[in-house]
N, C-alpha and C positions, 0 to 999 in steps of 0.2 A: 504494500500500500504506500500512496506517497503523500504526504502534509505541506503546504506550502509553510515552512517558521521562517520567519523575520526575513524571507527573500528569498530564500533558498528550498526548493523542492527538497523534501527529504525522506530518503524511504523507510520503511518500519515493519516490523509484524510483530503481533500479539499472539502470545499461546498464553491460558490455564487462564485460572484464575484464584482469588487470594491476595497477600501481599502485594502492591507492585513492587517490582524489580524494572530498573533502567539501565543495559548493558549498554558501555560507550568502549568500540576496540581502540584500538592502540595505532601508533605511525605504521603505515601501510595494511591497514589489516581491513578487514570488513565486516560486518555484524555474524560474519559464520564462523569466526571464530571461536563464536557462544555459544554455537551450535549443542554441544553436550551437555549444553549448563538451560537453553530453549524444551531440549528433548527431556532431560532429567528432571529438571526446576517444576515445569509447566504441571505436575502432579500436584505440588503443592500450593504455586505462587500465579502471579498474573506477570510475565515474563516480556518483555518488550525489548527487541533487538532495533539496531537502529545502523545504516553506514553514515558517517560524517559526512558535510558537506565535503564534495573532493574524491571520495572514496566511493568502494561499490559502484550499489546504483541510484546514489543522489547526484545532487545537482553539481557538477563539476566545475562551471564557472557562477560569478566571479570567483576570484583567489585569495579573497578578502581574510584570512582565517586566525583567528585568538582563539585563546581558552575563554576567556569573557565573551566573545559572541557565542562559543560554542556551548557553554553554560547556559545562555540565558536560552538557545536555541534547545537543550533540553528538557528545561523546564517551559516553555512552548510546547513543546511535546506532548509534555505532562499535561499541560493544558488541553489540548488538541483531544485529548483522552479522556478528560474529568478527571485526571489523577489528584487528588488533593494532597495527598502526601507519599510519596516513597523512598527507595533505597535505591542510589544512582551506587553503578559499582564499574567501577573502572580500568583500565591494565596501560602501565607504562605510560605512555603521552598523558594519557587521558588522565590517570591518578590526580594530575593538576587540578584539570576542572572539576573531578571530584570535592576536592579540598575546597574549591570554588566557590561552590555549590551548596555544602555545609555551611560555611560561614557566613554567605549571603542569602540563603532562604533558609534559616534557621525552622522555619513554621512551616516549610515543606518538606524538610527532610528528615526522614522517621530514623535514620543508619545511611551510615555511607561504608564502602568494601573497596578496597585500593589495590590491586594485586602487581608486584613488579613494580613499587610505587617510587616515588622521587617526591621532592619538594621542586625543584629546577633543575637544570643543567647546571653542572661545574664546567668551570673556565675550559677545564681538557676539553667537554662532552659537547660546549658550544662550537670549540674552534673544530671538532670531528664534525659534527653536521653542517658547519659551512664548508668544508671537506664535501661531504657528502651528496649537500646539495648542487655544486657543482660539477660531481661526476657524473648524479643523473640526467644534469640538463648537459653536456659535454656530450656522454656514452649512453645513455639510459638505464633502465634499472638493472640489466645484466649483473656487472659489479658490484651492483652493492647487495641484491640479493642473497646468494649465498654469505656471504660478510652474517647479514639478519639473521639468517634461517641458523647460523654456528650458534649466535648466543640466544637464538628462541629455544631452542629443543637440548636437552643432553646427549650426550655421545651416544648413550646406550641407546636415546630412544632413535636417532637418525640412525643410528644400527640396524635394531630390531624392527623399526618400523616405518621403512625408507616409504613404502608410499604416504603415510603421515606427513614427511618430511618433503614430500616433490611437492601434495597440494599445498604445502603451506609455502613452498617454493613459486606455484605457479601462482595466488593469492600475493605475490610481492612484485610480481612480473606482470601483472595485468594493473599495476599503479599507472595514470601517464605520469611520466616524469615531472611537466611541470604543476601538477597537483599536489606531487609528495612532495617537491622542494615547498612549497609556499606551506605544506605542513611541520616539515622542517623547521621553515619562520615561526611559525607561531609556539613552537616548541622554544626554540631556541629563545623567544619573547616571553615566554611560560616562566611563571613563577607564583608559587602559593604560601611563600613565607610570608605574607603579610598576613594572608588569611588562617595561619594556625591557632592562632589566641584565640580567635573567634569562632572556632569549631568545638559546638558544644554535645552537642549527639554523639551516642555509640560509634566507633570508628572502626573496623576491622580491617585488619593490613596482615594480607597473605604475601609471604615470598618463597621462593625454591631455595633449598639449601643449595642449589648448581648453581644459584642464577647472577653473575660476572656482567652481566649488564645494570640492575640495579640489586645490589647485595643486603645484604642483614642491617649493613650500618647505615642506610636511607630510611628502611623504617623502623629502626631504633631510634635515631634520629628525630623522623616525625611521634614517633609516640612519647620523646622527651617533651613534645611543644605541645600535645595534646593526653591532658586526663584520663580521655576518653578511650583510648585506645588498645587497644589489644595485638598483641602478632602471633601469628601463626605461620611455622616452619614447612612446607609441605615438602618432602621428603621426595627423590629419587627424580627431582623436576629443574628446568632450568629457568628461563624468564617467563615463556608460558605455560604457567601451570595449570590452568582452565583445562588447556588441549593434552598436555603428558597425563597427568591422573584425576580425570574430570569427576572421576567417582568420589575421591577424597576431598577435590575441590567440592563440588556440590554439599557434601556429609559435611565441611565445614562451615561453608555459607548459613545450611539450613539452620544448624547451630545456633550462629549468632543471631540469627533472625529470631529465634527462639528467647531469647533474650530481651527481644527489643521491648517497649514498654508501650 
């Protein structure tokens, strides 16, 4: 299905019903990366997948893209829906607008779920994606793919489970170029340390103990700035853990939600 928010077509589906759940994927990814969390989830919860403007099959231009539009363009969503309150849950880019999210609609966000999470980019991880961004628009997404697909999945799982690893290979390859670069920008312009004080809701923050793209000490980090928070190790996973043990992610999520008040 697709929503016009604040200018931009955006596509979406809805499964189950219950809780809302608001899945935002991550830099190059598309809302089926939620696919096992849509398929698992939707028994319990009212599950809403969504691609970013840029990505999938939303609106591609313009190129205009923050976390702040992309924020308010979820809660749009939520609107678009009658959602009065849910749980926006995030991976890697997106963990930002997460955090967003929290701190600016305190009265609509029931829990927030950050998985692979950051506060911003460090100095290195900036000057890497202006790296990055220029070799996509230079070469396309070739090179930088595989680079992705190393630190999304663990060794064992692109081992054991090389077709897992091609779609999430051909999901990186089907970016245009200059899409992901200006998502790049908005990353690289990404920043939610202001907003930690003010995230007062339940906050749950999943990381892989593999995971060498955003590690232990990001969201140790964030749950020093925020009360509220909890972390959870997911074992035998690297950056996405959704996709490596979807079962374990899911058994986790439900948990917290179980929680919420």
């Amino acid at each position: 299905m697709l929503a016009n928010i604040l200018g931009n077509s955006i596509h979406y589906e809805v499964v189950g019903d219950g809780i809302p759940l608001i899945f935002v994927h991550g830099l190059g990814g598309t809302s089926n990366v939620w696919h096992a969390q849509r398929a698992g989830l939707s028994r319990f919860c009212k599950v809403v997948t969504l691609d970013l403007p840029g990505s999938g099959r939303s609106d591609r231009s313009p190129r205009d893209y923050s976390m702040e539009r992309w924020a308010d363009q979820v809660v749009g969503l939520a609107d678009h829906l009658g959602m009065d309150r849910f749980v926006p849950v995030g991976h890697s880019m997106t963990t930002i607008l997460v955090q967003k999210l929290a701190a600016k609609h305190p009265q609509r966000v029931r829990g927030a779920v950050v998985c692979g999470a950051m506060i911003e980019p460090t100095p290195a991880g900036k000057e890497a994606f202006v790296k990055r961004m220029e070799t996509v628009l230079n070469e396309g997404m070739g090179p930088v793919a595989d680079q992705v697909l190393g630190g999304a999945l663990s060794p064992a799982t692109r081992e054991a489970n090389a077709g897992l690893a091609g779609l999430y290979r051909e999901m990186l390859l089907c970016n245009e170029p200059a899409n992901y670069a200006a998502q790049c920008k908005a990353l690289i312009d990404g920043s939610a340390r202001a907003d930690l004080p003010n995230i007062r809701c339940p906050l749950l923050i999943m990381v892989g103990d593999q995971d060498a793209v955003t590690p232990l000490a990001n969201a140790q980090a964030i749950a020093a700035a925020v009360p509220t928070a909890r972390i959870r190790i997911i074992p035998a996973t690297a950056h996405a853990t959704m996709i490596e043990r979807p079962e374990l992610f899911n058994a986790t999520l439900l948990e917290f939600l179980a929680t919420l008040p």
